[in-house]
Gaussian input, Z-matrix of N, CA and C with variables (Angstrom, degrees):
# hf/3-21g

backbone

0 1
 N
 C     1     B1
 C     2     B2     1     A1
 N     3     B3     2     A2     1     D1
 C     4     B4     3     A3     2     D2
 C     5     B5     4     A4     3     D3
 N     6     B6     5     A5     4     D4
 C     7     B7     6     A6     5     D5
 C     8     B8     7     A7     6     D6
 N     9     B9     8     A8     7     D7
 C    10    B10     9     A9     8     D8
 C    11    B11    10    A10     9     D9
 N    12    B12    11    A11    10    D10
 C    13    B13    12    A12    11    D11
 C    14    B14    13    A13    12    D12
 N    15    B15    14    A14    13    D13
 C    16    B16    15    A15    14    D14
 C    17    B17    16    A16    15    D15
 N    18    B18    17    A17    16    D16
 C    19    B19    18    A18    17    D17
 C    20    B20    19    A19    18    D18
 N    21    B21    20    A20    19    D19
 C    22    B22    21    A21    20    D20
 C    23    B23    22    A22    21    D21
 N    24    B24    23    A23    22    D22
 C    25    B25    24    A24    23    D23
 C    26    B26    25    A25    24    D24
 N    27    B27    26    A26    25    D25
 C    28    B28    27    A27    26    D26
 C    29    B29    28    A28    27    D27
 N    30    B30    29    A29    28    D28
 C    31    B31    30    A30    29    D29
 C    32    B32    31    A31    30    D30
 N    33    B33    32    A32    31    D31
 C    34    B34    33    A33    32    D32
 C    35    B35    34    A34    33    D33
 N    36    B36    35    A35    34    D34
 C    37    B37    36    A36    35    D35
 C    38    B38    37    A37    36    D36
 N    39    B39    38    A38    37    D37
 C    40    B40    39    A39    38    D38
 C    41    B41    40    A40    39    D39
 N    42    B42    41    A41    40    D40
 C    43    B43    42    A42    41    D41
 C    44    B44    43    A43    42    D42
 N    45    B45    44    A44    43    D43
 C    46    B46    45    A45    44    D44
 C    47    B47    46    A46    45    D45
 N    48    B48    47    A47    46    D46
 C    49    B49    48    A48    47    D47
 C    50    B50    49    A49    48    D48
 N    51    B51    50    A50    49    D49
 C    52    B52    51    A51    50    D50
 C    53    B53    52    A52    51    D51
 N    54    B54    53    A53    52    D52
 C    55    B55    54    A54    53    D53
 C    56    B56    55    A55    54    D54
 N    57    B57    56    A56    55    D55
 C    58    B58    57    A57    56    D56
 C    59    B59    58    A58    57    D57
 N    60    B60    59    A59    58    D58
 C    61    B61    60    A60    59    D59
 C    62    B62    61    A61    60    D60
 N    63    B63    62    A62    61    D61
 C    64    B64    63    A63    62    D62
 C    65    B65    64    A64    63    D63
 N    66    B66    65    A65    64    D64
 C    67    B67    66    A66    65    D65
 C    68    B68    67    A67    66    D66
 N    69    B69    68    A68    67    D67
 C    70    B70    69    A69    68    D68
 C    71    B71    70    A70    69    D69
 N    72    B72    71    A71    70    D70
 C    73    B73    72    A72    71    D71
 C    74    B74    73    A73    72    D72
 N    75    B75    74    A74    73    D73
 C    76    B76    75    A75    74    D74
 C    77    B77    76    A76    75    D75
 N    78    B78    77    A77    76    D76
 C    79    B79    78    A78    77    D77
 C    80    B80    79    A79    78    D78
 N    81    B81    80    A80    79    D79
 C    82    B82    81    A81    80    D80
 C    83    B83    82    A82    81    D81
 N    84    B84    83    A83    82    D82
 C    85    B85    84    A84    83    D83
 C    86    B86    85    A85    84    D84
 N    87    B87    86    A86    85    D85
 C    88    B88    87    A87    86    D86
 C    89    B89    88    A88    87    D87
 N    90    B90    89    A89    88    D88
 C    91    B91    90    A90    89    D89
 C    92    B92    91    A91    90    D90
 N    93    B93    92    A92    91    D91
 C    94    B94    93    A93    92    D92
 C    95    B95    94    A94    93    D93
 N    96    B96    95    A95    94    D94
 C    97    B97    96    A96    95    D95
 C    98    B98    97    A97    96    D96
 N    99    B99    98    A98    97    D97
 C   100   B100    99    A99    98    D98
 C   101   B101   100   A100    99    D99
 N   102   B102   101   A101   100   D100
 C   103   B103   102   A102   101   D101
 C   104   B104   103   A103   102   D102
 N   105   B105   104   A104   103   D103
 C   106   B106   105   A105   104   D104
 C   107   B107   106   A106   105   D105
 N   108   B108   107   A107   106   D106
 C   109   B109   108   A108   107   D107
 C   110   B110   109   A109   108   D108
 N   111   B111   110   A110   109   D109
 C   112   B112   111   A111   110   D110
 C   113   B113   112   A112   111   D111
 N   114   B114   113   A113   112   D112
 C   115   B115   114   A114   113   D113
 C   116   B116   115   A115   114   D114
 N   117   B117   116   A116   115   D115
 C   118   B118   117   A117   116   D116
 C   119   B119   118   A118   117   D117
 N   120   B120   119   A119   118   D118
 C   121   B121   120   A120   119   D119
 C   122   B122   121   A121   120   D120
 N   123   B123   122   A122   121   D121
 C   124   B124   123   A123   122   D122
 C   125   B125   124   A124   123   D123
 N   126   B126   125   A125   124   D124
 C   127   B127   126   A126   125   D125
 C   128   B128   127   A127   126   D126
 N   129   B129   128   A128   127   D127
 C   130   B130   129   A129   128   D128
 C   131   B131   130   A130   129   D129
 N   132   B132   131   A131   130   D130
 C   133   B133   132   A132   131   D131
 C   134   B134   133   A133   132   D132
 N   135   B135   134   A134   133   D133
 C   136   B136   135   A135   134   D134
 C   137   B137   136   A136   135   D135
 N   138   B138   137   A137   136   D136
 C   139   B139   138   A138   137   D137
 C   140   B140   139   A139   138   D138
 N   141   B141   140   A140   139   D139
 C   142   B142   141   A141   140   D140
 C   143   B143   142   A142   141   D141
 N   144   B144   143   A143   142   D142
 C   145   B145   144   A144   143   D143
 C   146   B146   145   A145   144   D144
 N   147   B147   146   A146   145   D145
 C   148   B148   147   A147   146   D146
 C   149   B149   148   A148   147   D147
 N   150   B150   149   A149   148   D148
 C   151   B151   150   A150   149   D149
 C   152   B152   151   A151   150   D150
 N   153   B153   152   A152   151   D151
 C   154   B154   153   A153   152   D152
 C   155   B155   154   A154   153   D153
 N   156   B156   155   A155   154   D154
 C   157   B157   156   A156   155   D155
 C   158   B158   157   A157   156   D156
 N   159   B159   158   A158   157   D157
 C   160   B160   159   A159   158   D158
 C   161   B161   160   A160   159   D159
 N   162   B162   161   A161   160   D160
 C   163   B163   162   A162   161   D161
 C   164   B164   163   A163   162   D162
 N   165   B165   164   A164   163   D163
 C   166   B166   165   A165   164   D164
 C   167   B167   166   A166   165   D165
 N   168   B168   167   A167   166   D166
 C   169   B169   168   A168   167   D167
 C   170   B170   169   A169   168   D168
 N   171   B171   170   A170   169   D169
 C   172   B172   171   A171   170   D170
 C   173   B173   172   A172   171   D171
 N   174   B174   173   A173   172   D172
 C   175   B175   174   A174   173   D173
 C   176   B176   175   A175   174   D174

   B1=1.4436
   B2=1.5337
   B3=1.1037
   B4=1.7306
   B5=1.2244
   B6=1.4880
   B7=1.7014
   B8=1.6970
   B9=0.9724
   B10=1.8593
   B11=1.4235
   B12=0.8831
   B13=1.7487
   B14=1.5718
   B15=1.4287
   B16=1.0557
   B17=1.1896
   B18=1.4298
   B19=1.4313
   B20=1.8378
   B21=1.0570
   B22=1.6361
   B23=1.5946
   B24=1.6312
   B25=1.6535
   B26=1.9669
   B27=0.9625
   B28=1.6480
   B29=1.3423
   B30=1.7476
   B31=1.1517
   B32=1.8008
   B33=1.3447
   B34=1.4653
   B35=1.3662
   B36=0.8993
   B37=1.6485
   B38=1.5608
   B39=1.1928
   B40=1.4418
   B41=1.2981
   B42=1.4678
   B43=1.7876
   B44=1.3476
   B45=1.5851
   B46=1.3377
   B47=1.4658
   B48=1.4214
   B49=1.4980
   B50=1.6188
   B51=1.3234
   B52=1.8572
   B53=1.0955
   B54=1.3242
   B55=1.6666
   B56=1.4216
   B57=1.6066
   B58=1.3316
   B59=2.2749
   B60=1.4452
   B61=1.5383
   B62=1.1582
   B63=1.7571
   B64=1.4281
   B65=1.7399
   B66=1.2871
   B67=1.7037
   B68=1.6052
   B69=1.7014
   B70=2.0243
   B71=1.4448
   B72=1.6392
   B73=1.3680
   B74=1.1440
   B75=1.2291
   B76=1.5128
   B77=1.9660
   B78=1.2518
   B79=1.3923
   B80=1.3382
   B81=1.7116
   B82=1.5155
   B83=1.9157
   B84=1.1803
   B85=1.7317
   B86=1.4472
   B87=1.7802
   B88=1.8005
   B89=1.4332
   B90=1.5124
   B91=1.2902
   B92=1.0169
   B93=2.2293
   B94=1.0704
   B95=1.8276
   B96=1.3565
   B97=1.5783
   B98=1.2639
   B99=1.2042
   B100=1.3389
   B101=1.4145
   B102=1.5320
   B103=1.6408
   B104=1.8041
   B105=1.5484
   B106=1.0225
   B107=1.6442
   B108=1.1305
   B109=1.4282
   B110=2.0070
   B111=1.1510
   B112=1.4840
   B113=1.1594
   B114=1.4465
   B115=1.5234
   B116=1.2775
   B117=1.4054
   B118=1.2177
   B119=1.7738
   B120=1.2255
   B121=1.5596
   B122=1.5254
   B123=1.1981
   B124=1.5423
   B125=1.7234
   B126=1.4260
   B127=1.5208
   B128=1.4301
   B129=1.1114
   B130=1.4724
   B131=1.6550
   B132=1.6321
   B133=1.6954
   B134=1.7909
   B135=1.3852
   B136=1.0882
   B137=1.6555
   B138=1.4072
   B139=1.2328
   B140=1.9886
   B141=1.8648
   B142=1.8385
   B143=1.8122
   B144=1.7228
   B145=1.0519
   B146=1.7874
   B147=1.1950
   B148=1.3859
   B149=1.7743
   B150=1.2592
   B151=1.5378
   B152=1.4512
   B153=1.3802
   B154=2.1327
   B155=1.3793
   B156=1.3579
   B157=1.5501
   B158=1.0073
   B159=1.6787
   B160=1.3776
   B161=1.5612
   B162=1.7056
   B163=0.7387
   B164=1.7370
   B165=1.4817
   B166=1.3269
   B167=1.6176
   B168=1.6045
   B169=1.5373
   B170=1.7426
   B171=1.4868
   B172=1.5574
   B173=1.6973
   B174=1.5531
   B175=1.4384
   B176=1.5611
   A1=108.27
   A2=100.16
   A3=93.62
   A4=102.61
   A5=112.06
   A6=140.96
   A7=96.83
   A8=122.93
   A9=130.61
   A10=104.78
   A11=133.93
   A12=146.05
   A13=82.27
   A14=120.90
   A15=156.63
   A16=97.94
   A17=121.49
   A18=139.37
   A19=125.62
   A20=94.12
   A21=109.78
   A22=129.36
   A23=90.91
   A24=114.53
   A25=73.98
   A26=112.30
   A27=126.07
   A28=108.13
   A29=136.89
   A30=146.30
   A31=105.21
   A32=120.41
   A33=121.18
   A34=95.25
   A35=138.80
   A36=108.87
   A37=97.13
   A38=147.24
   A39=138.31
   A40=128.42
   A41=93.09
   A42=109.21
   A43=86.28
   A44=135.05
   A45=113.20
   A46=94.12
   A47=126.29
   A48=131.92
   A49=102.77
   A50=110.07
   A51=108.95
   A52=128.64
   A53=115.26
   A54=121.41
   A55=108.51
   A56=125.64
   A57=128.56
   A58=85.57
   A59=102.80
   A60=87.51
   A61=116.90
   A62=117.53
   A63=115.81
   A64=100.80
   A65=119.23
   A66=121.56
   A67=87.46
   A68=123.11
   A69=78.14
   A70=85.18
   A71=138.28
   A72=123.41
   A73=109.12
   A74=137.62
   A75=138.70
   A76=96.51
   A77=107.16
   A78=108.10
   A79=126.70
   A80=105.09
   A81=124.57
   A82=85.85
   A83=134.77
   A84=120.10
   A85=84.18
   A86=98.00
   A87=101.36
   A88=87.82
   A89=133.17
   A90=159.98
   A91=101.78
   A92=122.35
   A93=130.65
   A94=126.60
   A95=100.42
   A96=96.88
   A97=129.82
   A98=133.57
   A99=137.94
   A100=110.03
   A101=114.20
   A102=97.44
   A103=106.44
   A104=132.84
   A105=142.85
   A106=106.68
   A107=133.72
   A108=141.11
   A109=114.10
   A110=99.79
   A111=95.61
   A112=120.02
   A113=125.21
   A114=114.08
   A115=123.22
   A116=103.47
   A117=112.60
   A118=133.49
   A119=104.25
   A120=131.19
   A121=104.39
   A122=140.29
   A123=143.65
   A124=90.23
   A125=93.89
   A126=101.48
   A127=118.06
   A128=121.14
   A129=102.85
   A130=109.82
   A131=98.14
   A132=105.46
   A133=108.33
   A134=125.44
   A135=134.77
   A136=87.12
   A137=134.46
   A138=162.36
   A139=103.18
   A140=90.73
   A141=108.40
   A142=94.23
   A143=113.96
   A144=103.30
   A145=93.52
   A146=114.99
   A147=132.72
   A148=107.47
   A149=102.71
   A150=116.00
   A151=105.88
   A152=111.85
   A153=113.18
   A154=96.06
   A155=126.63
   A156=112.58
   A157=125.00
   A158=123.38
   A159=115.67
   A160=103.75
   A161=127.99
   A162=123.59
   A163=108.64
   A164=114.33
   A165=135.16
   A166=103.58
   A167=117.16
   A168=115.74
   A169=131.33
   A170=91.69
   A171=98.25
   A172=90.51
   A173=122.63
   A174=132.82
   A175=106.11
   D1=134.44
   D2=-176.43
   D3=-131.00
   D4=120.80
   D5=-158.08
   D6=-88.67
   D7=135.61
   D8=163.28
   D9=-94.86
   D10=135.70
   D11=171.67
   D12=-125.10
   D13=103.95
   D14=156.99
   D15=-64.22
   D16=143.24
   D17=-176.68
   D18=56.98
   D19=9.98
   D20=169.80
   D21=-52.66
   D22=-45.79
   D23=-176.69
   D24=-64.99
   D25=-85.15
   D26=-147.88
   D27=-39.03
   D28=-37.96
   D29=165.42
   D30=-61.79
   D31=-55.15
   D32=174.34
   D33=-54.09
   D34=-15.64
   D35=-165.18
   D36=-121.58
   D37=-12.10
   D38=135.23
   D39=-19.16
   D40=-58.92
   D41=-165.73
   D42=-72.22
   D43=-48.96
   D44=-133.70
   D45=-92.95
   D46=-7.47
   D47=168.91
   D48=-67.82
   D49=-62.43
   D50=171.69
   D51=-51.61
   D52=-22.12
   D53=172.69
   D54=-84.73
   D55=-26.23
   D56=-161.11
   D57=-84.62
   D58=-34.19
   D59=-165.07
   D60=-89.37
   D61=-4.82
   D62=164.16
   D63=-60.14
   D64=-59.17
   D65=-150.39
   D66=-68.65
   D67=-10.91
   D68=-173.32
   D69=-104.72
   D70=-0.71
   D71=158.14
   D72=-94.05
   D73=57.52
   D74=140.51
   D75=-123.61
   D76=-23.59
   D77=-176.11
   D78=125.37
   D79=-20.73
   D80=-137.87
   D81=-78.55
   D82=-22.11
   D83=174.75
   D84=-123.86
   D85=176.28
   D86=175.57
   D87=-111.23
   D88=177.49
   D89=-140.66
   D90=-81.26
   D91=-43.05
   D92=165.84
   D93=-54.80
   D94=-44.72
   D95=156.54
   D96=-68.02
   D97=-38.26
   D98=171.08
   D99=-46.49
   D100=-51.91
   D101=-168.93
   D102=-94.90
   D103=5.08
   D104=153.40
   D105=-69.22
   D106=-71.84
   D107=156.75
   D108=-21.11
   D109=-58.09
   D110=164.94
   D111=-69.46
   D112=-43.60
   D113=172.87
   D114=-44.23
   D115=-54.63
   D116=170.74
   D117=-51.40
   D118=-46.42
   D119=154.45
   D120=-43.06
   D121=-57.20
   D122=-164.88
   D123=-59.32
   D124=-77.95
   D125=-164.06
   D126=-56.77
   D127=-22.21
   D128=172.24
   D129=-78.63
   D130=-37.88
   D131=-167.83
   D132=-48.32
   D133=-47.01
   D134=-134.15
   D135=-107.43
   D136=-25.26
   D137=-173.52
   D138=-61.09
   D139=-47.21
   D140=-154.73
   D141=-91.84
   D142=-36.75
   D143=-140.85
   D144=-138.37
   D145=159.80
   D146=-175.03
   D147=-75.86
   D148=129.83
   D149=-174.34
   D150=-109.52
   D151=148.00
   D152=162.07
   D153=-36.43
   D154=-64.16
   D155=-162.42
   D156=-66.54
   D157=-6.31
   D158=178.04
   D159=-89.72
   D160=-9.04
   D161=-171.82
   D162=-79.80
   D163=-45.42
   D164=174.47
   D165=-48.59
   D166=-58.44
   D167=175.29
   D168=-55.31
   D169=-6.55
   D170=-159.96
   D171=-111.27
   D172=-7.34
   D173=-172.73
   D174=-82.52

């Protein structure tokens, strides 16, 4: 049986936006990594895990 935890993608991808904006306001990436890093971050996140909208599309 394979369970959906709906809204997973959308919670993973919060944190990993808040974690990306602590490190470029401490300094630790520059602005250019941050939004390369999130791109990257989106597409896999939303790729692995169940989003609200897949829940709405599947309704």
């Amino acid at each position: 049986m394979d369970i959906k935890l709906y809204g997973q993608a959308d919670f993973y991808y919060a944190v990993s936006r808040q974690i990306l904006e602590r490190l470029f306001i401490k300094g630790l990436i520059s602005e250019e990594q941050k939004e390369r890093i999130d791109e990257l971050n989106r597409k896999t996140i939303f790729e692995r895990y169940s989003s609200i909208a897949d829940l709405e599309m599947g309704a």
